[in-house]
N, C-alpha and C positions, 0 to 999 in steps of 0.2 A: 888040069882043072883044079886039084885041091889048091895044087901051088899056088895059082890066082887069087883061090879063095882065102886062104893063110894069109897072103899077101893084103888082101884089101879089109880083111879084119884088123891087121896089123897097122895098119894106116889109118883107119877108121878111131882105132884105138889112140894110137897117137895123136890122132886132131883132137879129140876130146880132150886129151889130158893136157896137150899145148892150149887149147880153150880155157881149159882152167886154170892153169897158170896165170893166162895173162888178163882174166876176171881177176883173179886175184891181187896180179899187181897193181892193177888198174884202181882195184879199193884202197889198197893200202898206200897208193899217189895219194888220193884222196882225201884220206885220214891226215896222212902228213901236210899236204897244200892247206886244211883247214887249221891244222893246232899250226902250223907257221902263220896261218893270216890272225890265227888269233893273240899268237905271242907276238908281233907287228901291230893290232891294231893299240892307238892310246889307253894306256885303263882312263875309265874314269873316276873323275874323284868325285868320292861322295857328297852329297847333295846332303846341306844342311839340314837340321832337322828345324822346323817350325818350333815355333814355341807353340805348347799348348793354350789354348786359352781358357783362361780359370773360369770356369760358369759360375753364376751367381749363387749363393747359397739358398736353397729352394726355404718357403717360407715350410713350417711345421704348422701342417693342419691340429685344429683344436681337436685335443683328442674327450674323446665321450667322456664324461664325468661316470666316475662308479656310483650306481647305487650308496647315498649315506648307510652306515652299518646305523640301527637303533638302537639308542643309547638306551641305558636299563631305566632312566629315568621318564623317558616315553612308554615304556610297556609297562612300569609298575602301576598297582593299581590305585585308585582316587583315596585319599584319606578321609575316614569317614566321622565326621564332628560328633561329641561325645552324644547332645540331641537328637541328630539321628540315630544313634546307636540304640540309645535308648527307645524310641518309639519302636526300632527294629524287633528290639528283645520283646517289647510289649506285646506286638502283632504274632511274635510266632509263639508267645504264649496262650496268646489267644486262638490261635492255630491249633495248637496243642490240646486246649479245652473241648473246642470241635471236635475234634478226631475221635478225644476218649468220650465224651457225650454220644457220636453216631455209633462209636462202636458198641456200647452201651444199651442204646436202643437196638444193637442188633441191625444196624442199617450196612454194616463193614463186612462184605465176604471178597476179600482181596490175595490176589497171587504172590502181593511182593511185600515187604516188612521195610521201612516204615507204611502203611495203607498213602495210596495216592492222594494226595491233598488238594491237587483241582479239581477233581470231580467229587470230593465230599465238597467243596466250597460252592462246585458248580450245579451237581445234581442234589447235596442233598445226602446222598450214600454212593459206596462202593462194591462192584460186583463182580469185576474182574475175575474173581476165583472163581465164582460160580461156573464163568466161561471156558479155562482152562482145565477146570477138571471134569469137563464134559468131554468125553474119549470118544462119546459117537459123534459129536457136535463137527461143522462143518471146519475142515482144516484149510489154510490158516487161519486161524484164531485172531478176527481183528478186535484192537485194544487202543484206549487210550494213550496220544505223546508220552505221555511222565511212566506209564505201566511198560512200553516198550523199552526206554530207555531204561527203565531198572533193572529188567530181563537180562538185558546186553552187556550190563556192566554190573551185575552180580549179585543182584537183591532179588532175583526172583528165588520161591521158596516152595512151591512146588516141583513134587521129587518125578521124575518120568518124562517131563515137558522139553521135547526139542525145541529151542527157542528160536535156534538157526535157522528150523526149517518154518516151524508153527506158529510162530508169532508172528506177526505185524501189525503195522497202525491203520486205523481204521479210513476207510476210503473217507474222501470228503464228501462225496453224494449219499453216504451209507450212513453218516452222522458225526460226522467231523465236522463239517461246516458249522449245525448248529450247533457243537461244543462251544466252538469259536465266541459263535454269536454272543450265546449265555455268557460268557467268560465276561465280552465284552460291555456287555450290557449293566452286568452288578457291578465290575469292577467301576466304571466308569458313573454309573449312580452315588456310589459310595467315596467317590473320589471327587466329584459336585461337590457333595454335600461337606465334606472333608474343609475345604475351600471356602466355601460359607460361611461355616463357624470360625474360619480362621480369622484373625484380627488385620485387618491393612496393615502393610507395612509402615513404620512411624518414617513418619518424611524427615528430612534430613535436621538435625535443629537449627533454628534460624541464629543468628547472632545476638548476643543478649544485646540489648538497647544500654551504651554507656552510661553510668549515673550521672543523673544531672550534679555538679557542684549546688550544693545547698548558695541559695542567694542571700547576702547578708541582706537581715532586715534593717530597716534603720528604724536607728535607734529612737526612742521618744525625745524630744527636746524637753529639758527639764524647765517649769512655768518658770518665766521671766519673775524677780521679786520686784513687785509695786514698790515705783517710787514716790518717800514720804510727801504726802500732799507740807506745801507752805503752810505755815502756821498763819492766822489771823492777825494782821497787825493789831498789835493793841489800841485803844484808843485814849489820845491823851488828855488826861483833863483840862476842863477848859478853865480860863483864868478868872477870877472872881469879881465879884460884880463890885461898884462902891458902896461902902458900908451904910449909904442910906439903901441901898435897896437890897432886900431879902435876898437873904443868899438862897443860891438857887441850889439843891442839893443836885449834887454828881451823880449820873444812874453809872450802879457797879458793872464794870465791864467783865460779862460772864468768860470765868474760866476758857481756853479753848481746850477742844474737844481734844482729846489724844491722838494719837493718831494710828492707825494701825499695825500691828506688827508686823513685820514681812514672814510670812510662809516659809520653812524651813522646803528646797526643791526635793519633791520625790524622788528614791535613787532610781538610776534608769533598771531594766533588766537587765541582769546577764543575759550574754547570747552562750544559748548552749552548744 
């Protein structure tokens, strides 16, 4: 019984390994049948290459224009004619008189040095300080445009005031609006009137009228000189009669008259 068993192990063993064997050769037919059909088959030959074909050159879109940079000649500022300059200097003298005149009367209690000069112009006086240096007064402390911006940029002059926090401009419902109004109302009266007194501008000059050439006068014709009248023929005497009969005397043949002289002609005028 082992001996059979031995035996058909043995055999069993053997087929398998004859199995693989000839899997094996069978592949490696295989392998060889294929690289032979493939060293047998023609190569081909390469297949020309197309020519590319050159695309058109695409058109360049317009590209954005950059913002122009500004020239310093566009941001500098306007030149200002010697005339205006001067009425300028006029007004803020007279600005200047205001100011010391309210402050004067005592009408100036102001937070910031130079004193606001729209509201002395507009109300009359200034009181700003009184507001600010009111510490129980309600905070923030509303103030006139020209008084906030002083604060902010370095002219306010009382010592303690948070401006950052305490300041601001005054609402327009609270009396800003009628700032405005006033502002507009006197400025614009006084700028009327301004206008009024001004003289129209002189209209363009017209073209002088060419002188006329003076027209020659004519001249006087100088009086013709009278020509000498003929003289009187004389008259002959008559022949004498026969000496029986009285002689008849000759009437004397009067002188003739002269005659007149001719006029020396007046010289004409120069023309001047």
């Amino acid at each position: 019984m082992v001996l059979r068993r031995n035996v058909l192990l043995a055999w069993s063993a053997g087929l398998v390994v004859s199995l693989g064997v000839v899997g094996l050769g069978r592949g490696f037919a295989q392998e060889a049948k294929v690289e032979v059909e493939k060293a047998g088959a023609p190569v081909e030959a390469p297949k020309p290459e197309e020519p590319k074909k050159e695309e058109a050159p695409k058109a360049e879109e317009p590209k954005a224009e950059a913002p122009k940079a500004e020239t310093p000649a566009d941001t500098a500022p306007p030149t200002i004619p010697p005339e205006v300059e001067a009425k300028l200097e006029a007004a803020r003298h007279a600005v200047a008189e205001a100011i010391v005149a309210a402050q004067d009367a005592g009408l100036v209690d102001s937070s910031i040095d130079p004193p606001p000069i729209l509201d002395i112009l507009i109300k009359g006086y200034a009181d700003d300080g009184k507001t600010l240096k009111n510490k129980d007064g309600k905070k923030p402390y509303a103030v006139s445009p020209e008084v906030l911006g002083a604060w902010f940029t370095g002219f306010g002059k009382i010592e303690g005031v948070n401006y950052v926090q305490d300041v601001r401009i005054v609402n327009p419902n609270a009396g800003l609006k009628d700032w405005y109004n006033q502002r507009a109302a006197i400025l614009n009266r006084h700028i009327e009137a301004v206008r009024k007194d001004k003289p129209a501008p002189a209209a363009a000059p017209a073209e002088a009228p060419k002188a006329e050439e003076p027209k020659e006068e004519p001249k006087p014709e100088a009086p013709k000189a009278e020509e000498p009248k003929p003289e009187a023929p004389k008259e002959e005497p008559k022949a004498e009669a026969p000496a029986e009969a009285p002689k008849a005397e000759a009437p004397k043949a009067e002188a003739p008259a002269e005659a007149p002289k001719a006029e020396a002609p007046a010289e004409a005028p120069k023309a001047e």
